[in-house]
N, C-alpha and C positions, 0 to 999 in steps of 0.2 A: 668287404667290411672297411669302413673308413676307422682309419687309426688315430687321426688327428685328433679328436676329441675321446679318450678313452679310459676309465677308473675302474679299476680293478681293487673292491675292499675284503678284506678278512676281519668279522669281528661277533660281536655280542649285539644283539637286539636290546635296545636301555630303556624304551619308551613301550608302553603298549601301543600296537597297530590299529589304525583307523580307515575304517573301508567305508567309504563314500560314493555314492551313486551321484553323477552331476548332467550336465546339459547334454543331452546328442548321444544321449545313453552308455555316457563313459561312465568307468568305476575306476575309483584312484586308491588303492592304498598306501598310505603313509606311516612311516617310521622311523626313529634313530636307532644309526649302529654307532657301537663304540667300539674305536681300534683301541689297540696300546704297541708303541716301538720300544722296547728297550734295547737301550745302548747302557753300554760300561764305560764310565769316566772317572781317571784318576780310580779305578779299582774298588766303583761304587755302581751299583745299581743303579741308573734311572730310567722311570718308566713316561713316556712321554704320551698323555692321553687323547683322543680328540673324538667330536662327536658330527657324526655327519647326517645331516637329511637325508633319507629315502624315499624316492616315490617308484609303483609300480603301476603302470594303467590298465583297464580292461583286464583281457584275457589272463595274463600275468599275474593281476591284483586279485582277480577272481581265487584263478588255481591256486595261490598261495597264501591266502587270507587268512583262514580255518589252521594251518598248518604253521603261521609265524605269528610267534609270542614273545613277550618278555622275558629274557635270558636263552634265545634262540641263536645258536652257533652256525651263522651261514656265509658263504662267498658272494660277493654284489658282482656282478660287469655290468657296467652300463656306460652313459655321458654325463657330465656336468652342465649344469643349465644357471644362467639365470636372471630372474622374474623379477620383474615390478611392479607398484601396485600401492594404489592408496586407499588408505582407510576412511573411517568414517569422518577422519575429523582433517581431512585433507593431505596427511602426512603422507610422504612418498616413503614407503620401505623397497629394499630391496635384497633379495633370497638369492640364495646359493645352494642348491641340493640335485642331488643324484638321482638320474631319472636309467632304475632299473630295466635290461633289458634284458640278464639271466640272472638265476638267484638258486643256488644252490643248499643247501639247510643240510649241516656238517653233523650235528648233533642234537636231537630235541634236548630240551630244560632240564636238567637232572628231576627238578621238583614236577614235572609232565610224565615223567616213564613208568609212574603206574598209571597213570589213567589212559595212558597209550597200550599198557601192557592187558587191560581189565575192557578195552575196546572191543 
């Protein structure tokens, strides 16, 4: 396992997930998690929030498609990547997001546990 490039996230699923069939018979699904770190300064709570891209391809994005929703508590491992790419009107963008390579799912959505329980 190369360690160099390596992210390890704990958080909340913020975005609903987008599974996409694309060229060469890959499937990509797409997501944000949201962390939060709190730290205690001067004797005050702060919560320090951030929101990360997720991608999971094929096999991955397949198995866990059906399974991860908005407000899904799961663990990411994966590598940081990132993409270039212009759009229609010639403009260069450039992304930054996590290209899953395990994913763990901690706790379905409070608001999911009956429809999972009535399955």
């Amino acid at each position: 396992m190369n360690l160099n490039n390596r992210i390890h996230l704990i958080g909340v699923v913020s975005s609903t997930p987008i599974l996409k069939s694309g060229q060469k018979n890959s499937t990509r699904l797409s997501f944000t998690l949201k962390t939060v770190d709190t730290i205690i300064l001067n004797n005050k709570k702060i919560e320090d929030i951030q929101y990360h891209s997720v991608v999971a391809w094929n096999e991955l994005a397949e198995r866990n498609a059906a399974k991860i929703m908005k407000g899904t508590e799961m663990v990411v491992d994966g590598r940081m990547v990132k993409r270039k790419f212009k759009d229609s009107m010639e403009n260069l963008h450039v992304v930054y997001e996590v290209v899953a390579e395990t994913v763990l799912i901690k706790n379905p959505p409070l608001w999911d546990m009956q429809r999972l329980k009535t399955a």
